[in-house]
C-alpha positions as a Markdown table, in Angstrom:
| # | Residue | x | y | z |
|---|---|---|---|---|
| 1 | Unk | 0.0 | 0.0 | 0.0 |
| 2 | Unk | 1.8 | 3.2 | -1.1 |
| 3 | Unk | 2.0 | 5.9 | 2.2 |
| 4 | Unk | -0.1 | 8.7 | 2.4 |
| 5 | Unk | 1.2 | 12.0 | 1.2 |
| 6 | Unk | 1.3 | 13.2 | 4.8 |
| 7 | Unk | 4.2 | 10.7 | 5.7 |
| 8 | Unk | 6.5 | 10.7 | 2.0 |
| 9 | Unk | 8.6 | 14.3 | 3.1 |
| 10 | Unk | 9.5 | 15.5 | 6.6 |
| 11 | Unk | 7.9 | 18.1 | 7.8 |
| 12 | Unk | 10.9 | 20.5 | 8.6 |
| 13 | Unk | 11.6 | 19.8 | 4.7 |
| 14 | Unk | 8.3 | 20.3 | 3.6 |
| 15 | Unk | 8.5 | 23.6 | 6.2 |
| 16 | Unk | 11.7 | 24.5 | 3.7 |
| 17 | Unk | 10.5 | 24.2 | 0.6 |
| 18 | Unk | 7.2 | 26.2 | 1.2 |
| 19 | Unk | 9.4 | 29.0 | 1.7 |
| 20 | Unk | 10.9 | 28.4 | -1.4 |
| 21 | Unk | 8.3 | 28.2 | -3.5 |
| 22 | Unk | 8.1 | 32.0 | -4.8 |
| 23 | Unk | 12.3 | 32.0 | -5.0 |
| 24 | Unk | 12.2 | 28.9 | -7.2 |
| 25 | Unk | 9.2 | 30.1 | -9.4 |
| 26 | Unk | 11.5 | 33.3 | -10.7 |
| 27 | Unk | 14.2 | 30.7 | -11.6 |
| 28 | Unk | 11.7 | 28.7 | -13.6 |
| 29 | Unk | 10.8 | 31.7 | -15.3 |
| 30 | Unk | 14.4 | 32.4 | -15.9 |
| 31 | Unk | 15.2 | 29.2 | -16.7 |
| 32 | Unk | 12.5 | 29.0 | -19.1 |
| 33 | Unk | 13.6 | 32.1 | -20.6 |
| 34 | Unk | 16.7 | 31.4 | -21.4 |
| 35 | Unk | 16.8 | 28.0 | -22.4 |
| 36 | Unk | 13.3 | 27.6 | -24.7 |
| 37 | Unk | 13.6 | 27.5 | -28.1 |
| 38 | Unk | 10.4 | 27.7 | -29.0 |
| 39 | Unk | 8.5 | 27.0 | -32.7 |
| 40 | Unk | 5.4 | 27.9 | -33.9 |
| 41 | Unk | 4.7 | 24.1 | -33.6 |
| 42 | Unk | 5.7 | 23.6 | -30.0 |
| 43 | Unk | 3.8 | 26.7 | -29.1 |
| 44 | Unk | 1.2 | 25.9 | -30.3 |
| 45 | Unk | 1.1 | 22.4 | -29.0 |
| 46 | Unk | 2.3 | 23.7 | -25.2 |
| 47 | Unk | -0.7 | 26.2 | -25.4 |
| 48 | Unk | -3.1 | 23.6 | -26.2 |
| 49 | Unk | -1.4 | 21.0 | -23.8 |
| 50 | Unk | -1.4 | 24.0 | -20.8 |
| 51 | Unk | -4.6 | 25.9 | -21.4 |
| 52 | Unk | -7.0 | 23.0 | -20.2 |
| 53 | Unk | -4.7 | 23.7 | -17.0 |
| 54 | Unk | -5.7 | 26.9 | -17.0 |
| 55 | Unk | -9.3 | 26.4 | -16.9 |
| 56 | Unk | -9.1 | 23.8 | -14.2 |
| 57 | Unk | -7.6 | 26.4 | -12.4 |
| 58 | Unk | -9.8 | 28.8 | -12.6 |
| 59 | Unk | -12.7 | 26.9 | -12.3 |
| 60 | Unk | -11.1 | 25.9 | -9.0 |
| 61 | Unk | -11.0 | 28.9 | -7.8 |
| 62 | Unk | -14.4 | 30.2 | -8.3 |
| 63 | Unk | -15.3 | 27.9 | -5.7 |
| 64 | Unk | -12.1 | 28.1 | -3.0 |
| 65 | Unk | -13.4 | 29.7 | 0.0 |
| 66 | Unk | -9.7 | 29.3 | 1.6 |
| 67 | Unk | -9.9 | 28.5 | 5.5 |
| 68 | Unk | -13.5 | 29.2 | 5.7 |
| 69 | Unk | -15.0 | 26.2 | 4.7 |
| 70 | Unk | -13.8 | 22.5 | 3.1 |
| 71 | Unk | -14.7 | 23.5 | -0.9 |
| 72 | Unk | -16.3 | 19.7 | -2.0 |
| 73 | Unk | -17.6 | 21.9 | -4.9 |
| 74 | Unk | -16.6 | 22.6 | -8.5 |
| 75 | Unk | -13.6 | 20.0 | -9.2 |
| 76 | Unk | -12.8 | 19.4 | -5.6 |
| 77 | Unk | -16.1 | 17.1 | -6.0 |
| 78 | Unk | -13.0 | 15.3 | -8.5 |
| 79 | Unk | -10.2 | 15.8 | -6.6 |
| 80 | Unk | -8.6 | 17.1 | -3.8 |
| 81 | Unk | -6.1 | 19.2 | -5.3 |
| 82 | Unk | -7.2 | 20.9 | -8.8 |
| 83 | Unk | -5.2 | 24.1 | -8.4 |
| 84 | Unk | -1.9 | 22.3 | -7.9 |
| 85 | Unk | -3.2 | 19.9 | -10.4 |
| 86 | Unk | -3.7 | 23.0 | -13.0 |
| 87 | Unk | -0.5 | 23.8 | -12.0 |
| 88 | Unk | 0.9 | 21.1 | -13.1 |
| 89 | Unk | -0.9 | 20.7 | -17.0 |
| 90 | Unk | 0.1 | 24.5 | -17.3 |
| 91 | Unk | 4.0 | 24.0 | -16.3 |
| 92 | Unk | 3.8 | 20.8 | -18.5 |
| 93 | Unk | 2.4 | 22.4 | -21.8 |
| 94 | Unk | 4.2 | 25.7 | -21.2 |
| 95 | Unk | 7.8 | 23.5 | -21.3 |
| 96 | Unk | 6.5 | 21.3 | -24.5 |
| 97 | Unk | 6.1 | 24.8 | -25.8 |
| 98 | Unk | 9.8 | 25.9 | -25.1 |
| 99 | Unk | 10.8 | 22.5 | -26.9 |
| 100 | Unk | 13.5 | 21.9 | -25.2 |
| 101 | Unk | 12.8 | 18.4 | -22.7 |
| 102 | Unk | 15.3 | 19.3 | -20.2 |
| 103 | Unk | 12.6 | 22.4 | -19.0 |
| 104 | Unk | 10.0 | 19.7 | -18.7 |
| 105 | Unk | 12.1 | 17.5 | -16.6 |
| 106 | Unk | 13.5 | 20.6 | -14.5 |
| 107 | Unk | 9.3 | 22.0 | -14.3 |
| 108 | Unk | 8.6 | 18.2 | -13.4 |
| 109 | Unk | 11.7 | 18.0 | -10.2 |
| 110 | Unk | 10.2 | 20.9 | -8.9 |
| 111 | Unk | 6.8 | 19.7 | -8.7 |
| 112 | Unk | 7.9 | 16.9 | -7.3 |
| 113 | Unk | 10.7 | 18.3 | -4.4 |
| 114 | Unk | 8.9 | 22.1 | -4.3 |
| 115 | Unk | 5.0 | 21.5 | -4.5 |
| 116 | Unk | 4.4 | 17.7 | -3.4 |
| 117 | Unk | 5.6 | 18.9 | 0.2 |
| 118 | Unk | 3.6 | 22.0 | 0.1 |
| 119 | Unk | 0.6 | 19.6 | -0.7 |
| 120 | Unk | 1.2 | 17.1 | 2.1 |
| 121 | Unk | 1.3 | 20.4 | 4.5 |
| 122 | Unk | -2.0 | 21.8 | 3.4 |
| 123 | Unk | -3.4 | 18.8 | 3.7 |
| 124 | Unk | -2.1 | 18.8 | 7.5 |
| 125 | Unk | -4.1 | 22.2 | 7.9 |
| 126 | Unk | -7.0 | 20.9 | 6.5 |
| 127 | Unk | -7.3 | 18.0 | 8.4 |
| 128 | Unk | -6.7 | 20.0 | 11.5 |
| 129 | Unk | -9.2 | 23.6 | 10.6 |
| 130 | Unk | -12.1 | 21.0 | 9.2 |
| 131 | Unk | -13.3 | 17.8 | 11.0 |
| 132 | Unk | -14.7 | 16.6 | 7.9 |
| 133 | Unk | -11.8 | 16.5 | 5.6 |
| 134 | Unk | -10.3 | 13.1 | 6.3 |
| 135 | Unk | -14.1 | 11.5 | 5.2 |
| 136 | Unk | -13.8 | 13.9 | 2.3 |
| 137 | Unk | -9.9 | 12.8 | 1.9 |
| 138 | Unk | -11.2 | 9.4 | 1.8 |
| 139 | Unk | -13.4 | 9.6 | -1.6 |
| 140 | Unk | -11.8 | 11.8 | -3.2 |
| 141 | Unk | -8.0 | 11.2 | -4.7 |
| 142 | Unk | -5.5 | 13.9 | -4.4 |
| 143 | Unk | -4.4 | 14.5 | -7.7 |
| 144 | Unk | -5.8 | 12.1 | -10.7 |
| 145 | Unk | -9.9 | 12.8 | -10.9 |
| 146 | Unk | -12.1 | 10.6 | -9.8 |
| 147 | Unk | -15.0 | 9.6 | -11.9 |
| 148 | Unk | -17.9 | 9.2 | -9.0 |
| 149 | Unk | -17.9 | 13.2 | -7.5 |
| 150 | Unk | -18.1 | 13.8 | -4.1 |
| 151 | Unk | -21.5 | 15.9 | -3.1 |
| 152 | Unk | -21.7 | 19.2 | -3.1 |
| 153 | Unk | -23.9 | 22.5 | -3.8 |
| 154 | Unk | -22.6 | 25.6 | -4.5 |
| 155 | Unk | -21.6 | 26.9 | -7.6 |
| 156 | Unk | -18.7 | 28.8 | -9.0 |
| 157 | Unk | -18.2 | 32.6 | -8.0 |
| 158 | Unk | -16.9 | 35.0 | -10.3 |
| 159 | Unk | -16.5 | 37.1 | -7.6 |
| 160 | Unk | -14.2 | 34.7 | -5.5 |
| 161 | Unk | -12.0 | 33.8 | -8.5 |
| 162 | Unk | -11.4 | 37.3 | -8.4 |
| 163 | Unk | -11.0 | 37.4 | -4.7 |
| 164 | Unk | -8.2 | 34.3 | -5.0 |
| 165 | Unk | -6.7 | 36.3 | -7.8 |
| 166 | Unk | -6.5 | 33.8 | -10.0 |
| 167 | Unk | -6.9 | 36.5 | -13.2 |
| 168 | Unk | -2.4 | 36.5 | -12.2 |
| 169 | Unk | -1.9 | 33.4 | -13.2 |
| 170 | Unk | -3.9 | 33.4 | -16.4 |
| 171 | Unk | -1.9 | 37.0 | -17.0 |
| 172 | Unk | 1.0 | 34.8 | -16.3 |
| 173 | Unk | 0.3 | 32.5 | -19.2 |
| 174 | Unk | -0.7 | 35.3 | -21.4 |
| 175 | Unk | 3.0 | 36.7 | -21.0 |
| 176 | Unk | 4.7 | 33.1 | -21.3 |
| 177 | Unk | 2.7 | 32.3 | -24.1 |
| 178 | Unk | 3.3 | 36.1 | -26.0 |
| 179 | Unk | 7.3 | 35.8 | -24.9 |
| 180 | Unk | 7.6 | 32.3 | -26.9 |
| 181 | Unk | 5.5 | 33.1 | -29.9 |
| 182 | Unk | 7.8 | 36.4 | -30.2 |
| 183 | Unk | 10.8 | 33.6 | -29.4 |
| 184 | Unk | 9.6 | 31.7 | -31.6 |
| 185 | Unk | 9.3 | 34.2 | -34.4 |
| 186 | Unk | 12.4 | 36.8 | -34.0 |
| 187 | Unk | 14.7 | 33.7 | -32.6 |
| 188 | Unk | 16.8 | 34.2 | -30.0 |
């Protein structure tokens, strides 16, 4: 039986690497700067490959209420962890899109040692802030979408994907995706 996220990092690691979540973001966007060499194939392949991402994400976040209540809504009725999973399908297309497969295996270590440990301690926090989570937990698998959704209600909020702010990170893809087309059309 493969261990629950929880137990695979040690917490002071996990504790780390939170902290270095923001610092290693700017050196994937250097990194990815630097290194792509992008076409107008791989572009637009990455886009298509990352944009789904994008929409999970903000689809997520219409309906993250963060700390106030256990969000079952939306794709949390699929899986736990749809933002992170977003995350993931955008940093995935957007290095297919630089073409070169040493960004996708950087973008993929860092998921891996960065955000896998960032997962495990939100999960801690949930499981402490809302007594229901570990039933909730129990249903629904952390990152690959289940096919029978957990119950829920409410319905996505315009208003609280604005209040998450998750408009940046489609702004963010908007520049990556703008800085490899011109890449990918003036070389460099």
């Amino acid at each position: 039986m493969p261990k629950p996220v929880s137990m695979l990092f040690p917490k002071a690691y996990a504790d780390l690497v939170a902290r270095l979540r923001v610092p290693t973001g700017f050196l994937l966007v250097a990194a990815f700067a630097w290194f792509s060499q992008p076409t107008a194939q791989s572009v637009w392949m990455g886009t298509s490959l990352a944009l789904p991402g994008l929409l999970l994400r903000a689809w997520a976040a219409g309906h993250l209420r963060k700390n106030a209540t256990l969000t079952t809504s939306g794709p949390y009725r699929f899986v736990r962890n749809p933002l992170y999973l977003g995350t993931l399908m955008v940093a995935m297309g957007l290095a297919a899109a630089t073409a070169q497969p040493a960004l996708a295996v950087l973008f993929a270590a860092v998921f891996l040692l960065i955000y896998l440990p960032a997962v495990m301690l939100e999960e801690q926090h949930l499981r402490n802030l809302f007594a229901d989570f570990p039933k909730y937990a129990a249903k629904v698998p952390l990152f690959v979408p289940y096919c029978r959704p957990y119950p829920a209600s409410a319905r996505f909020s315009f208003q609280q994907y604005l209040h998450n702010r998750e408009y940046e990170a489609a702004l963010g893809f908007l520049v990556g995706v703008a800085f490899l087309v011109a890449k990918a059309q003036f070389g460099g």
